[in-house]
C-alpha positions as CSV (number, residue, x, y, z in Angstrom):
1,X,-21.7,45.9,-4.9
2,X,-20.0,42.5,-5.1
3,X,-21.4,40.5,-7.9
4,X,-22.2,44.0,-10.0
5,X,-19.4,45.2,-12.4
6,X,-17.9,48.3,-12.2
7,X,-18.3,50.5,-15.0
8,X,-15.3,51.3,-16.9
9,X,-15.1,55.0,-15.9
10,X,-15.2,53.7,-11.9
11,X,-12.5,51.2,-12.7
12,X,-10.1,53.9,-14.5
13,X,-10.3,56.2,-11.9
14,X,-10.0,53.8,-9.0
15,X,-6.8,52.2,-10.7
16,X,-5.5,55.3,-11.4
17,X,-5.9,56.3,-8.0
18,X,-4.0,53.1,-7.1
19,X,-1.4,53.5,-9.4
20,X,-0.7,56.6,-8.2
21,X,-0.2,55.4,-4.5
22,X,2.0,52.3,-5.5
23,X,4.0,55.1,-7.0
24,X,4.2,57.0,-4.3
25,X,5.1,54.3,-1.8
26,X,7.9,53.5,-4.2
27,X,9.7,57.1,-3.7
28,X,11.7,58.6,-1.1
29,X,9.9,61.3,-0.2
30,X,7.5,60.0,2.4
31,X,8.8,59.7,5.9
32,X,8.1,56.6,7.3
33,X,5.0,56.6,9.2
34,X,3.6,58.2,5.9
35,X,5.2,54.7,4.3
36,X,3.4,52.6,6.0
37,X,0.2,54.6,5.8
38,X,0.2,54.7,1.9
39,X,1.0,51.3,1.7
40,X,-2.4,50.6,4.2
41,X,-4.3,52.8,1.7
42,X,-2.7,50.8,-1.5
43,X,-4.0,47.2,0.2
44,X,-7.1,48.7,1.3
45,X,-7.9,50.4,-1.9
46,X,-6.8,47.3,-4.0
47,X,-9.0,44.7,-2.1
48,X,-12.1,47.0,-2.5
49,X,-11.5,47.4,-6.1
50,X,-11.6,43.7,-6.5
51,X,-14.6,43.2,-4.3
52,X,-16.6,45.7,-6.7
53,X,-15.6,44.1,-9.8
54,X,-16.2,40.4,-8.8
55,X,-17.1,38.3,-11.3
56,X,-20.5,37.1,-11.5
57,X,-19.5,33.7,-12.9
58,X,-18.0,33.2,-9.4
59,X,-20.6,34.6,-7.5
60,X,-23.0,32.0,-8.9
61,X,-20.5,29.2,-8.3
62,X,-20.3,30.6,-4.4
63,X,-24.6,30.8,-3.9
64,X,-24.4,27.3,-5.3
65,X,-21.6,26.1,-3.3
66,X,-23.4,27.7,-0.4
67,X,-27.1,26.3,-0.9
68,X,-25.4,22.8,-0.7
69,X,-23.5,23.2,2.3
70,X,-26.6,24.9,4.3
71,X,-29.1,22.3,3.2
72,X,-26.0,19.6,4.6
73,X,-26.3,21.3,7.6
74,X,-29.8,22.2,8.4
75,X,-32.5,21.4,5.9
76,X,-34.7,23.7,6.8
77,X,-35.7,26.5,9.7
78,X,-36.7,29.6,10.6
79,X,-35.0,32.4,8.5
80,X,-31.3,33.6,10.4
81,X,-31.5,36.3,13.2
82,X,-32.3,40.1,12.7
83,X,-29.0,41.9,12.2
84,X,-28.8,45.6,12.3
85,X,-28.3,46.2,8.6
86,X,-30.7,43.2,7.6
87,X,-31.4,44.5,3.8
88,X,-27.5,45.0,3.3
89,X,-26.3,41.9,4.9
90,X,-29.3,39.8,3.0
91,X,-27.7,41.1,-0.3
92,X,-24.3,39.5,0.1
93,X,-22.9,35.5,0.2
94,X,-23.3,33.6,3.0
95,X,-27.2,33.9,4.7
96,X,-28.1,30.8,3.7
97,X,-24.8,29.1,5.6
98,X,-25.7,31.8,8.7
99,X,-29.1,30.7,9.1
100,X,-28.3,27.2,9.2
101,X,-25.8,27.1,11.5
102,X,-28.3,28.8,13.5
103,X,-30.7,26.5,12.9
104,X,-28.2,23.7,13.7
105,X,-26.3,22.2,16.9
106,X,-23.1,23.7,17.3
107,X,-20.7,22.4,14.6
108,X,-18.0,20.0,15.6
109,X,-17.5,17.9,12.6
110,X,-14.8,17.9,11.0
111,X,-15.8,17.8,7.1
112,X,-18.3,20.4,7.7
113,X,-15.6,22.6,9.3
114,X,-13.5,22.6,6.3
115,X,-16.1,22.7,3.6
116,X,-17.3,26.6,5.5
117,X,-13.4,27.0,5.2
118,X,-13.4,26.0,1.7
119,X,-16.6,28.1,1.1
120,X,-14.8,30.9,2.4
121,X,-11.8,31.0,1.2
122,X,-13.2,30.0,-2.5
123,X,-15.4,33.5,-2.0
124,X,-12.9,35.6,-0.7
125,X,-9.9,34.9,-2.6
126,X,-10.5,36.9,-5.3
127,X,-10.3,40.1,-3.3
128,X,-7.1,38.9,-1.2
129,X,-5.0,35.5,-2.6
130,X,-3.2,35.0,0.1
131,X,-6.4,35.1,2.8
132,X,-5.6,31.4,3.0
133,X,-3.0,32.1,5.3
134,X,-5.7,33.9,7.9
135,X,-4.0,36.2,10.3
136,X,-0.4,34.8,9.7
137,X,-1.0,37.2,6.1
138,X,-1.9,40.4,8.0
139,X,0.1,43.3,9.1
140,X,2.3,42.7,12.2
141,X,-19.3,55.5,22.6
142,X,-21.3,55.7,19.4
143,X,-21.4,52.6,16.9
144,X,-21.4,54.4,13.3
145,X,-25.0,53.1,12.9
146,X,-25.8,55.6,10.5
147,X,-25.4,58.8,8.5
148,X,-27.5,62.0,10.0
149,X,-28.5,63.5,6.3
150,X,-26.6,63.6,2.9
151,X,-23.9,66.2,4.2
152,X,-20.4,64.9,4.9
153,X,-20.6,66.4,8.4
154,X,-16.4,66.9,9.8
155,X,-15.0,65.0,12.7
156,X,-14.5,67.4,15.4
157,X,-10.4,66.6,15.7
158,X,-8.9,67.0,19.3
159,X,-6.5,69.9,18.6
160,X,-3.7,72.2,20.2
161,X,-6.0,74.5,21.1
162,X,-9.2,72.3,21.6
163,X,-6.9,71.3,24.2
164,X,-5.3,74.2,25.9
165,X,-8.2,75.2,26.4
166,X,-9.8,72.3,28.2
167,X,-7.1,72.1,30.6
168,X,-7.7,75.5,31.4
169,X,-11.6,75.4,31.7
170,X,-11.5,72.0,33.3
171,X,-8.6,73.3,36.1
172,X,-5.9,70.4,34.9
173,X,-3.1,73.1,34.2
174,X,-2.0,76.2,35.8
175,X,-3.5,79.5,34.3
176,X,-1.5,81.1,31.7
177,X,-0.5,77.6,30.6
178,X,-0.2,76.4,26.8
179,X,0.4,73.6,24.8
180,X,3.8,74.6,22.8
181,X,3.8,71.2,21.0
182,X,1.0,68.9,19.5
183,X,1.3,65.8,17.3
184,X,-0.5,62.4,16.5
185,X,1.4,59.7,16.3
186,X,1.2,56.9,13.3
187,X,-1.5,54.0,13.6
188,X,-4.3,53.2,16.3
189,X,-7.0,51.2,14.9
190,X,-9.5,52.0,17.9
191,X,-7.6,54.8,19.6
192,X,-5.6,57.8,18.6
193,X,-2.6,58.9,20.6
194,X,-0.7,62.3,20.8
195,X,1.7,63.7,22.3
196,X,1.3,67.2,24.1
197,X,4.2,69.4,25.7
198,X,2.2,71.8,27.9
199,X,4.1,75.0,29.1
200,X,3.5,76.9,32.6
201,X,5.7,78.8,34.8
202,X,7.4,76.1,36.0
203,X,8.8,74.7,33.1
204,X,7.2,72.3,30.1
205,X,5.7,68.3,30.6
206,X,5.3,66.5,28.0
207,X,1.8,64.3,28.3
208,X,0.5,61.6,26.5
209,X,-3.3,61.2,25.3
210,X,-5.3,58.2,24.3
211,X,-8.9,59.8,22.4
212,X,-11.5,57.1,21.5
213,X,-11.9,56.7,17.4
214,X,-15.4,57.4,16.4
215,X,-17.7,54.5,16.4
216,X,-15.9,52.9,19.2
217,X,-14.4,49.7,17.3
218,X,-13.4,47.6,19.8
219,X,-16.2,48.5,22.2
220,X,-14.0,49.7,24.3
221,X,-13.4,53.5,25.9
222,X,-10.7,54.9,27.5
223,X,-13.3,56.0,30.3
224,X,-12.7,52.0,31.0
225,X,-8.9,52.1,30.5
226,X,-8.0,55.4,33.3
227,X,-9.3,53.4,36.0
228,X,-7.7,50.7,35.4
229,X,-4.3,52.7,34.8
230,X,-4.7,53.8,38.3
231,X,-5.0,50.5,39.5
232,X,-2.0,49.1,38.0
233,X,-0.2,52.2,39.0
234,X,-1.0,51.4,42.7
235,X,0.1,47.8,42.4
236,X,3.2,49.4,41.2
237,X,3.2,47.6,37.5
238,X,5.3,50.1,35.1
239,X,2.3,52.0,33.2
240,X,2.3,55.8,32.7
241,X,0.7,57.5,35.3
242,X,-3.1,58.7,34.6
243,X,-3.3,62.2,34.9
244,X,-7.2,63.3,34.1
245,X,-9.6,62.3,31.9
246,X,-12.9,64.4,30.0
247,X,-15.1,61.7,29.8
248,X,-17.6,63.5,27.1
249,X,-17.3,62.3,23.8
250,X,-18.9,65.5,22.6
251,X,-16.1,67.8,22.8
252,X,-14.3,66.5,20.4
253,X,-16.0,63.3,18.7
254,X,-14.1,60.6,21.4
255,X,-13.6,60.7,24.9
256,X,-10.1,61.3,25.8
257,X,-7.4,60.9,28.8
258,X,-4.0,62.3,29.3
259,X,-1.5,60.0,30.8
260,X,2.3,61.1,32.3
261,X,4.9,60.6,29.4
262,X,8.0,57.6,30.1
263,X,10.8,57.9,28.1
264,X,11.6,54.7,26.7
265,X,11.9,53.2,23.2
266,X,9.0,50.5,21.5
267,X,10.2,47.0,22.3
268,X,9.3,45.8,18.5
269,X,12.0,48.7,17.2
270,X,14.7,47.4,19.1
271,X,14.3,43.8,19.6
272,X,17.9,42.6,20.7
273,X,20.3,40.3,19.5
274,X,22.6,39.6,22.2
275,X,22.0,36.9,24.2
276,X,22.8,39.1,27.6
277,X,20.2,41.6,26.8
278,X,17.2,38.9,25.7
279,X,17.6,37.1,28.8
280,X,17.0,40.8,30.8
281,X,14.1,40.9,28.6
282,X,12.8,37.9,29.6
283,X,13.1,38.5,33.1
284,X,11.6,42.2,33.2
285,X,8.3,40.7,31.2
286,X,8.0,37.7,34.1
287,X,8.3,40.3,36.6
288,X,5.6,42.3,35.3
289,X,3.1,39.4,34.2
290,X,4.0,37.6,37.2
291,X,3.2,40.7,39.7
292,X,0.2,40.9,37.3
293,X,-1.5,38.1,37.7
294,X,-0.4,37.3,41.6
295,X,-1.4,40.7,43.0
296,X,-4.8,40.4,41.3
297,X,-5.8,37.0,41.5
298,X,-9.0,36.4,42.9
299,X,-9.6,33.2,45.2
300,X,-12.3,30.7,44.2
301,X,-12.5,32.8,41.1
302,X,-14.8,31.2,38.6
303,X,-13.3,32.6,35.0
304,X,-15.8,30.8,32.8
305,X,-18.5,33.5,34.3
306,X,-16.9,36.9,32.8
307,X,-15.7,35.1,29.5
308,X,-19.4,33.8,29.5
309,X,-19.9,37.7,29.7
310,X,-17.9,38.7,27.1
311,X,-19.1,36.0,24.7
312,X,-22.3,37.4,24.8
313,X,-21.0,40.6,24.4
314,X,-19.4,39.8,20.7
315,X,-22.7,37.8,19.7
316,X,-24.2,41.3,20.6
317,X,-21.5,43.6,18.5
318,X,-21.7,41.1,15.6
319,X,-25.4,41.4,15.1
320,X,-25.3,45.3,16.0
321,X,-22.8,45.7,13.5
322,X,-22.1,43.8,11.3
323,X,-23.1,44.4,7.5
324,X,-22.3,40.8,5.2
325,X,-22.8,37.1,7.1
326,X,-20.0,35.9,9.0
327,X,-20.7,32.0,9.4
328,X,-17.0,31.5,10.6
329,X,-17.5,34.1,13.0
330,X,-20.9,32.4,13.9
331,X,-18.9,28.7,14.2
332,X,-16.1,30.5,16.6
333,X,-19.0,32.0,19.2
334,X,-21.5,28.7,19.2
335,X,-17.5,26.4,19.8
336,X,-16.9,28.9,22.7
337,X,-19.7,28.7,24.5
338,X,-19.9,24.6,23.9
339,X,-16.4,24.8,25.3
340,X,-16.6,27.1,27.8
341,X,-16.4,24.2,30.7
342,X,-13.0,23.9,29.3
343,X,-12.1,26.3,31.4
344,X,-13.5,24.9,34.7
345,X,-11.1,25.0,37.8
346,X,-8.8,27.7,35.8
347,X,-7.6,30.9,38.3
348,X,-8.9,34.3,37.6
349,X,-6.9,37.7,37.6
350,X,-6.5,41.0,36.1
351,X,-5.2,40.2,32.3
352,X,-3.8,43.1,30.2
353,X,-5.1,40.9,27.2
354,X,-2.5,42.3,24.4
355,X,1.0,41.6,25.7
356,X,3.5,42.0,23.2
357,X,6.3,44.3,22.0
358,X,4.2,46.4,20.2
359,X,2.5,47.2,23.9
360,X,5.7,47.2,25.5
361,X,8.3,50.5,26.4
362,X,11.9,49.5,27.3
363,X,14.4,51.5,29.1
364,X,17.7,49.5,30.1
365,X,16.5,46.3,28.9
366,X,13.2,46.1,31.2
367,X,9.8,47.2,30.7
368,X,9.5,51.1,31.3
369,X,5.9,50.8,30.8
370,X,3.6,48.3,29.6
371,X,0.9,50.4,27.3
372,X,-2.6,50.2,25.8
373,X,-4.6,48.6,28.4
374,X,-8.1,48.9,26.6
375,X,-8.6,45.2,26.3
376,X,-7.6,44.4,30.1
377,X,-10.6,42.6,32.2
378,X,-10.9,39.7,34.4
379,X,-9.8,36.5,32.5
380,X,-7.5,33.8,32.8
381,X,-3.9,34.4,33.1
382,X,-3.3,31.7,30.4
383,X,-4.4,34.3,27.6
384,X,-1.4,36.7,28.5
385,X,0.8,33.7,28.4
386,X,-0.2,32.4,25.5
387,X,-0.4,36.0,24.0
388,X,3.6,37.1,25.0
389,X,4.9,33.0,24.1
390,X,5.6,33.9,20.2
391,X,7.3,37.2,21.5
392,X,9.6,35.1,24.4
393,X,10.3,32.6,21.3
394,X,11.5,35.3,18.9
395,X,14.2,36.3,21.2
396,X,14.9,32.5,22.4
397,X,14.2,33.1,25.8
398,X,10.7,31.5,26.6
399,X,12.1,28.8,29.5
400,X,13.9,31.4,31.0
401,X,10.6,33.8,31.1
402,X,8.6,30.6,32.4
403,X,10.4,29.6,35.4
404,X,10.9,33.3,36.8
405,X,6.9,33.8,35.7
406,X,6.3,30.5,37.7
407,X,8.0,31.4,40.8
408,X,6.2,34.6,40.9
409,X,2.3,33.8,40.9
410,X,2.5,29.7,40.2
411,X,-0.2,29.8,37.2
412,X,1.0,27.6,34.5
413,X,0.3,27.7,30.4
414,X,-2.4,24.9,30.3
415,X,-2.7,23.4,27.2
416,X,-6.4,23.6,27.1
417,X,-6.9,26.9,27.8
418,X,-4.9,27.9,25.8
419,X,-6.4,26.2,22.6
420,X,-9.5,28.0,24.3
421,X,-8.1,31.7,24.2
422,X,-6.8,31.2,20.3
423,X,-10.0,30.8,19.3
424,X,-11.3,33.3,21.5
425,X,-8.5,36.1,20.4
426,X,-9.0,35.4,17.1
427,X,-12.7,36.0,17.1
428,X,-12.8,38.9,19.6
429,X,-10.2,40.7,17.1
430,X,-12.5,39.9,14.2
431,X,-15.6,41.5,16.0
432,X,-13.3,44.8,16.5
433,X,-12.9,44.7,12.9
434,X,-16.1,44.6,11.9
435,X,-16.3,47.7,14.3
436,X,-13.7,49.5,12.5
437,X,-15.7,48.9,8.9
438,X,-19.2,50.3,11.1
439,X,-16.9,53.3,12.1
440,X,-16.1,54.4,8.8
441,X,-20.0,55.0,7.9
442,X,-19.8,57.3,10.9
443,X,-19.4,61.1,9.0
444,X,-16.5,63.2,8.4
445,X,-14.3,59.5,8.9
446,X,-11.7,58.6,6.8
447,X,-9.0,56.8,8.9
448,X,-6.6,54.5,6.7
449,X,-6.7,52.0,9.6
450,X,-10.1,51.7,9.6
451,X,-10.3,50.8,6.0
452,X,-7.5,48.2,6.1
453,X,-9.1,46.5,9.5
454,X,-12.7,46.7,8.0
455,X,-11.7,45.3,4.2
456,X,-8.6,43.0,4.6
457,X,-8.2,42.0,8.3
458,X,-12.5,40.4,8.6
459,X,-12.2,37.8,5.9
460,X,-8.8,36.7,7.2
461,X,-9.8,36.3,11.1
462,X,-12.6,34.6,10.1
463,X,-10.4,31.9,8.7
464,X,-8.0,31.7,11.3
465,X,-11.3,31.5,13.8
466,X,-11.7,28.2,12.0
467,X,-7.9,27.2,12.4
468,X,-8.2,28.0,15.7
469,X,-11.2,25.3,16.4
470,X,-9.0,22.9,14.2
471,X,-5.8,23.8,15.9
472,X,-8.1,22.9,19.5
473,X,-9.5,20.0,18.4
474,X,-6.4,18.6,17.8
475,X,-6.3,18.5,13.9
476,X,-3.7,19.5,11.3
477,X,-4.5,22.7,9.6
């Protein structure tokens, strides 16, 4: 709808709607994951507001901004690629600037670089003012391809008793067990996670599970992430133990696994300020990474052949799923694969490939377990470097995690690479957004995540995609 005004009775009850929420963020009766939800729906609601009401003034101004730049770049050509959702994505800005940067060598210059930038941010700026900033502005199975009818069909939701009694079918808890306790905890933009306390005769265990989202937005499945669990496990690198897994999605809308509960706190709740207890914090996370990346390095590993895989694998997501041009996103992919010898000589290993406190359980100041594994693959150790270095730096302790890393496993944080892996990052997160906005056609959906990494997250990876190449190539930004 953007470029068509709303009517006035749509706006009213939107705004009202978003009224209402500011308000309700404002009082003291939420707890705070409920805070921090109603505050996702406010942004998300907000942004979408402003998308439906965009003015056509500046609509025309973008087309004719865009026409100029495409005919700079490629003059003419064959129309741009079949995408999924051709007749919605033909309808909004930037086709014309897709199909001629498909038409066109893989862009390096520099002026042509910033005027998509400006195009972009010139478009999107009057749903989010601050999208400018790209990412540094954000917050800290099936596909969705399509409705089956007009009904609103329900989400079949992993429950207390959904799973008492798949544990007791399946044979993965004593008979005449129960599960006492059930909740979901706050957030998970690709996966949701609960916490179970199952009850038998010999007392109660708490276990955690990790159940696929509908649509799948990352691509990834936790029927990838229990082997690898195991793996680790056996290396002996802190992760919770896997327990059992239903692979079939069917039971309850998302494959799902259970993993052994660790008692230990979230490292970005409790980040410390004594100098003592950063420098243990440093040292536990060069352990781990170091252990990592040693005990699963493979020799004469050539890492430019699964990130060659993987590239291919977004260009394929992107044109499954995606419903508006992205000719940032379409910049990022072509600059990764024209770089990709970059990466020649580099070691491979098994990465974890989100490193962070927000992965991260401590216990004692070291890493009781190092969580959500769904993005882990064979990759160069540089991207978990260059992924945990702002962490390291917020607690003043980088040097001190560097050495210890170092003497561990030897692989160092090449500047190249990881220039590389920004601009890889940036666009693989920006892929699993656009997989979070296909989810949400999937019926019966209605996570707040989802709407917030489908509306306000795309437009702003999309311009830090384009930082990224500037950042590489060794410009200002």
């Amino acid at each position: 709808m953007t470029g068509r005004a709303m009517d006035e009775i749509s706006r009213k009850i939107l705004t009202t709607i978003q009224d209402f929420l500011t308000r309700l963020t404002a009082s003291s009766n939420l707890t705070s994951e409920q805070l921090t939800e109603a505050f996702m729906a406010t942004t998300a609601l907000g942004y979408q507001i402003a998308r439906m009401d965009y003015p056509e003034q500046a609509r025309d101004e973008v087309d004719a901004a865009e026409a100029s730049l495409a005919k700079a770049i490629a003059s003419d050509g064959p129309p741009p690629r079949e995408r999924r959702w051709r007749e919605q994505w033909s309808s909004e800005a930037g086709g014309m600037l897709c199909a001629a940067i498909e038409n066109s060598a893989p862009i390096d210059n520099p002026d042509m670089l910033d005027r998509i930038r400006e195009l972009l941010v010139s478009y999107h700026e009057k749903m989010d003012p601050v999208v400018s900033a790209g990412t540094r502005s954000t917050y800290s199975g099936g596909r969705g391809d399509k409705r089956d009818g007009d009904a609103e069909e329900s989400v079949k939701e992993l429950t207390a008793d959904v799973l008492e009694d798949w544990l007791l079918r399946s044979g993965n808890a004593p008979a005449g067990s129960r599960v006492s306790e059930f909740r979901q905890l706050m957030g998970g933009y690709s996966k949701a996670t609960y916490i179970a306390a199952v009850t038998g005769t010999d007392g109660t265990t708490s276990v955690v599970i990790r159940k696929d989202s509908p649509g799948l937005p990352t691509g990834s499945s936790v029927v990838g992430e229990f082997p690898v669990l195991g793996q680790m496990h056996e290396i002996g690198i802190p992760v919770p133990a896997p327990l059992w897994i239903e692979p079939d999605a069917g039971l309850c809308d998302g494959a799902f696994m259970g993993v052994a509960f660790v008692d230990g706190k979230p490292a970005n709740q409790i980040i410390p300020e004594d100098p003592v207890a950063r420098r243990k914090w440093a040292r536990s996370a060069a352990e781990v990474l170091g252990q990592l990346h040693r005990d699963t390095a493979i020799e004469n590993g050539d890492v430019r052949e699964p990130v060659a895989r993987e590239i291919d694998d977004l260009e394929r997501r992107m044109l499954e799923r995606e419903r508006a041009p992205h000719p940032g996103l379409l910049v990022g992919i072509g600059w990764l694969r024209q770089h990709l010898d970059d990466l020649r000589n580099r070691p491979a290993c098994r990465i974890h490939g989100d490193v962070g406190y927000h992965n991260m359980l401590m216990r004692d100041d070291r890493i009781a377990a190092l969580l959500d594994w769904e993005f882990s693959r064979i990759g160069d150790p540089v991207e978990d470097l260059a992924s945990i270095k702002p962490f390291m730096d917020q607690i003043e302790s980088w040097d001190e995690f560097y050495e210890i890393y170092q003497s561990i496993c030897g692989f160092t944080l090449d500047t190249v690479a990881d220039n590389y892996f920004n601009v890889w990052r940036e666009a693989r997160n920006m892929v699993a957004c656009i997989g979070s906005l296909n989810s949400l056609m999937l019926p019966g959906v209605r996570a707040v995540p989802l709407t917030v990494a489908g509306t306000i997250y795309i437009p702003k990876y999309e311009i830090a995609i384009l930082d990224a190449i500037n950042t590489a190539e060794g410009r200002n930004v």
